[in-house]
N, CA, C and O atoms as a DFTB+ gen file, in Angstrom:
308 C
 N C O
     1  1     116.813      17.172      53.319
     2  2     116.224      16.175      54.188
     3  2     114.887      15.752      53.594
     4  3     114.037      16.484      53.086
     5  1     114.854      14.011      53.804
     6  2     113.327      13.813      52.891
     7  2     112.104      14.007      53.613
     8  3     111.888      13.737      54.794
     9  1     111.418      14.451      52.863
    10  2     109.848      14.026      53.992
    11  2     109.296      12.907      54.275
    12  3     109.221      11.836      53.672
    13  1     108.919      13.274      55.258
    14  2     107.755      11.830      55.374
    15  2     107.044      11.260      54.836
    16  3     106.117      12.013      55.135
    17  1     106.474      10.365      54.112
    18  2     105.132      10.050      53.611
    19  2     104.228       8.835      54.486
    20  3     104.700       7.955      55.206
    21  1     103.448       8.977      54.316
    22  2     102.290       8.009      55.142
    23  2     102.520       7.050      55.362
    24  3     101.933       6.717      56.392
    25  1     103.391       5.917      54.765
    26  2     104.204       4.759      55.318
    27  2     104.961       4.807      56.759
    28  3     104.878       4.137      57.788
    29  1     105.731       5.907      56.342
    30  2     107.037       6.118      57.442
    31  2     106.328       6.836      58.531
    32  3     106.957       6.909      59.586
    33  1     104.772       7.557      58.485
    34  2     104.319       7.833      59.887
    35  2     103.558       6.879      60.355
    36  3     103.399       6.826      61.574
    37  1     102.966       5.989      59.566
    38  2     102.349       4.834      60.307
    39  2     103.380       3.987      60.504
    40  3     102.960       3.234      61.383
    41  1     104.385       3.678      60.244
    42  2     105.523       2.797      61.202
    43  2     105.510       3.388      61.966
    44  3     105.550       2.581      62.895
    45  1     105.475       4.537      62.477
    46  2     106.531       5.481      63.327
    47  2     105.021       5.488      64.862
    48  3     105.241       5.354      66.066
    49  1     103.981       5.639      64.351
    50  2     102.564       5.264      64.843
    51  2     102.880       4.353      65.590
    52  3     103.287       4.511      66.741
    53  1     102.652       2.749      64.728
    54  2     103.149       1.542      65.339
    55  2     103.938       1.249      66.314
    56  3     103.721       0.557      67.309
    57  1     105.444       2.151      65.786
    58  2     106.274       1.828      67.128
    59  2     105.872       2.416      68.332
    60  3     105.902       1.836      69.417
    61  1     105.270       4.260      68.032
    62  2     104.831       4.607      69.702
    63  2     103.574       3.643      70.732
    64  3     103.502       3.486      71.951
    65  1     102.710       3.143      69.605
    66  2     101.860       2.508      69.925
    67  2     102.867       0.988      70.739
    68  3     102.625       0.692      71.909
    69  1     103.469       0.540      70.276
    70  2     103.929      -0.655      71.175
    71  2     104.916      -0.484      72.256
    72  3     105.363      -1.381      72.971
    73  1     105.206       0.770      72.293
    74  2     106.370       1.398      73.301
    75  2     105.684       1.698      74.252
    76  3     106.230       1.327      75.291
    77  1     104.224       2.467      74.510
    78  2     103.702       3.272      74.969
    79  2     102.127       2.877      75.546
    80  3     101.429       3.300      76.467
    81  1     101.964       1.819      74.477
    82  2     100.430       1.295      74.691
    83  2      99.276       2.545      74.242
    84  3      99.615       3.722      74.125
    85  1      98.226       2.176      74.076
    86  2      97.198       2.836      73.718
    87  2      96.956       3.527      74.938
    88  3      96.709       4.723      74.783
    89  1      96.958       3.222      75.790
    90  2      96.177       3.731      77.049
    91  2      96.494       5.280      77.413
    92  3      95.779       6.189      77.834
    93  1      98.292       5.169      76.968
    94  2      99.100       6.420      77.584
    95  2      98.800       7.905      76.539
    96  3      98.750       9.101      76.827
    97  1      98.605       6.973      74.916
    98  2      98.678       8.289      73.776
    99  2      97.814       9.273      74.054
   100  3      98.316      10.363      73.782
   101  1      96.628       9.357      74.519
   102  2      95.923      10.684      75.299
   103  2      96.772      11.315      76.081
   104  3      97.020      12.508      75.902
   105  1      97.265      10.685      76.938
   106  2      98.004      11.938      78.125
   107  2      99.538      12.172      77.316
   108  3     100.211      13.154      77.629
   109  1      99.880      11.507      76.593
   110  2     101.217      12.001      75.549
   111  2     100.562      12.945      74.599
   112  3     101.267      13.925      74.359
   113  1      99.765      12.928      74.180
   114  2      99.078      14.256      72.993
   115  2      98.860      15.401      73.718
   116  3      99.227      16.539      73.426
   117  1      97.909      14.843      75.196
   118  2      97.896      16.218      75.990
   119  2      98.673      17.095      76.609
   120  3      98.519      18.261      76.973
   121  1      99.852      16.042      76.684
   122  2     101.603      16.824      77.260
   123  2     101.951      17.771      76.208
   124  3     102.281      18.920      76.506
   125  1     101.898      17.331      74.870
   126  2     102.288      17.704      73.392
   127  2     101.734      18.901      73.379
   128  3     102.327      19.955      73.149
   129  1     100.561      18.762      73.629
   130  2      99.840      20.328      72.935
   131  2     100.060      20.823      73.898
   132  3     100.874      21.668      73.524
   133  1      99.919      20.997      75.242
   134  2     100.323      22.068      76.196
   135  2     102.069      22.286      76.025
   136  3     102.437      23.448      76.202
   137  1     103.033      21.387      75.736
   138  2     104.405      21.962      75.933
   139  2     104.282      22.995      73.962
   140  3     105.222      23.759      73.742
   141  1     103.375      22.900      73.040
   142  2     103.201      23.499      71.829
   143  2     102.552      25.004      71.972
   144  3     102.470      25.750      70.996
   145  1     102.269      25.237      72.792
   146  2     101.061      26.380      73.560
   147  2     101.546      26.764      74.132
   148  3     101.563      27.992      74.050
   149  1     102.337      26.153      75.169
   150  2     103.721      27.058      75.795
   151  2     104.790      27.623      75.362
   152  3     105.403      28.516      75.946
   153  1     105.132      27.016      74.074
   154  2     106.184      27.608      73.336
   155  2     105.830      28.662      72.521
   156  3     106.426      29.737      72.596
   157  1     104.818      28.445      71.659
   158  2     104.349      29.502      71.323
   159  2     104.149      31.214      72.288
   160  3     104.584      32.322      71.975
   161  1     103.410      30.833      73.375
   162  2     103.110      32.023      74.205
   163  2     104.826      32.395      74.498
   164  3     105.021      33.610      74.556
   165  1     106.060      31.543      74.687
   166  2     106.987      32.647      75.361
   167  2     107.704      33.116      73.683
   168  3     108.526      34.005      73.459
   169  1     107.218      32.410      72.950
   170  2     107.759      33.141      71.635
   171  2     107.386      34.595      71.221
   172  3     108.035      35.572      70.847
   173  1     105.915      34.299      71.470
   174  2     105.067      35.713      71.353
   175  2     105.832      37.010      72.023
   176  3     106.106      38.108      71.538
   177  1     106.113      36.343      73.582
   178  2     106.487      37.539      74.486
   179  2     108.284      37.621      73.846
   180  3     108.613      38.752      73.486
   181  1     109.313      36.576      73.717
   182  2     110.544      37.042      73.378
   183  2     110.148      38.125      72.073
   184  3     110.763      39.192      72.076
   185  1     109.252      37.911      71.082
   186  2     109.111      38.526      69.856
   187  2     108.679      40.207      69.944
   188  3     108.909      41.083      69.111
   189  1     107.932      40.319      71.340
   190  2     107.263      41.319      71.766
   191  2     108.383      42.283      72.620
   192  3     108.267      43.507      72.687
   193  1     109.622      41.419      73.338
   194  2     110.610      42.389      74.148
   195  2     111.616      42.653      72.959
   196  3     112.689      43.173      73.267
   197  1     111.401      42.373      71.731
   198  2     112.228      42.783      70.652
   199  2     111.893      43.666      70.301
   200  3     112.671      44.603      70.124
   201  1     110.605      43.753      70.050
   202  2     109.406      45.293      69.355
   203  2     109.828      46.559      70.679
   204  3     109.536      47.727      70.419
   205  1     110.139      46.414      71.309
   206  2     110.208      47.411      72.349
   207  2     109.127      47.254      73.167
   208  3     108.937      48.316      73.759
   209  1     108.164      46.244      73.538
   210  2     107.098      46.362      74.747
   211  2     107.883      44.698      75.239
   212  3     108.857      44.179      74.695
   213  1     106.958      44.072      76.589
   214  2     107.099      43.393      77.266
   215  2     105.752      43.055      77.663
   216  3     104.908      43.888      77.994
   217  1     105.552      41.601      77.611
   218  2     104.066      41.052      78.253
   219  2     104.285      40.547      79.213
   220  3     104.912      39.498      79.357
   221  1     103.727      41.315      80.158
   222  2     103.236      40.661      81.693
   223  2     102.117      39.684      82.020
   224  3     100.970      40.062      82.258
   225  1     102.445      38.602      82.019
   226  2     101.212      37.577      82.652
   227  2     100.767      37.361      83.764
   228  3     101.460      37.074      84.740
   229  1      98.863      37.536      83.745
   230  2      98.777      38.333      85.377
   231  2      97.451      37.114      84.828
   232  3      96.946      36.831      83.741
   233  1      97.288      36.671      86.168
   234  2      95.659      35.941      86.568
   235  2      94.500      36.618      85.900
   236  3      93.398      36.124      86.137
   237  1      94.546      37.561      85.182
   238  2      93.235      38.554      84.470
   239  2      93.313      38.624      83.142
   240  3      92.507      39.205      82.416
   241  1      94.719      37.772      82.651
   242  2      95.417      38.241      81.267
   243  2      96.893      38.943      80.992
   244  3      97.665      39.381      81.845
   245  1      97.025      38.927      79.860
   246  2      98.382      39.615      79.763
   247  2      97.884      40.698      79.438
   248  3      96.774      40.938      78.962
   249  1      99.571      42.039      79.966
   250  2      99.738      43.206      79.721
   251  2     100.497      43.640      79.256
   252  3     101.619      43.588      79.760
   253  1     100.313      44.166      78.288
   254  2     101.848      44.646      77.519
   255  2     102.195      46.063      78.305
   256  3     101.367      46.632      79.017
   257  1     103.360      46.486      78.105
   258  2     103.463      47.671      78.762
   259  2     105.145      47.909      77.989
   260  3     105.815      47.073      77.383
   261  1     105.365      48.907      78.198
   262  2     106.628      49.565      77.012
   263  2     108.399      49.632      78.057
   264  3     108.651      50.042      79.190
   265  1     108.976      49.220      77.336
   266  2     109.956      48.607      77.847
   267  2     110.850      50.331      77.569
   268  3     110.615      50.986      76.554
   269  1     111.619      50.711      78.413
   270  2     112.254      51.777      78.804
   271  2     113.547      51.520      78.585
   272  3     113.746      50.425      79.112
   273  1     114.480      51.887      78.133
   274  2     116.111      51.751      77.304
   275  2     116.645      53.278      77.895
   276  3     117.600      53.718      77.257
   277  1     116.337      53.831      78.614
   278  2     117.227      54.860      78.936
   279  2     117.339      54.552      80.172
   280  3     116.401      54.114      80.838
   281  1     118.929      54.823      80.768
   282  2     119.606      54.564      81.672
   283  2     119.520      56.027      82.532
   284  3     119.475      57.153      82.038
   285  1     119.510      55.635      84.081
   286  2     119.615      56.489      85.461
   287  2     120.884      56.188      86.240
   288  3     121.259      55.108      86.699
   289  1     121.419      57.300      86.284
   290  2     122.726      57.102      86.659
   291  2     122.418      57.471      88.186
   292  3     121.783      58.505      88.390
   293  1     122.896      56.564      89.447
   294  2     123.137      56.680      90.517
   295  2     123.008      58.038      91.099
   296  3     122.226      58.288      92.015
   297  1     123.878      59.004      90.485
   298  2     123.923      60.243      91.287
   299  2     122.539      61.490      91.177
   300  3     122.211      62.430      91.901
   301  1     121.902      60.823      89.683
   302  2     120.958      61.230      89.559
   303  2     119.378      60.853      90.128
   304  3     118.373      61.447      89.740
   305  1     119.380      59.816      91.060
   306  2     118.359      58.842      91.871
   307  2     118.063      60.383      93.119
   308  3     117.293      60.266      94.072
């Protein structure tokens, strides 16, 4: 697949710009980076319930805490 070069992103500029107007590209960049920041953070945590811990997101911060793989059998409760 080719890359881009600076032609083909300033067309590509142009067209959002006439689709979208100037006015909107702030609150479209600011959607962008928060849905980029969000993906990242649940990547972190899927990457983290792989390692064997789990991040809890709490109003103070996250907590990691260690994810438990051994099973309790009913009769033993």
């Amino acid at each position: 697949m080719p890359s881009l070069g600076w032609q083909e992103l300033v067309i590509v500029l142009i067209i959002v710009v006439i689709i979208f107007g100037a006015g909107k590209l702030p609150e479209i960049g600011g959607a962008m980076g928060k849905s980029i920041k969000e993906f990242k953070k649940e990547s972190e945590e899927v990457n983290a319930i792989g390692d064997g811990t789990s991040a809890t997101s709490t109003n103070a911060g996250t907590v990691s805490q260690s994810v438990d793989s051994t099973q309790v059998r009913a009769d033993e409760i």
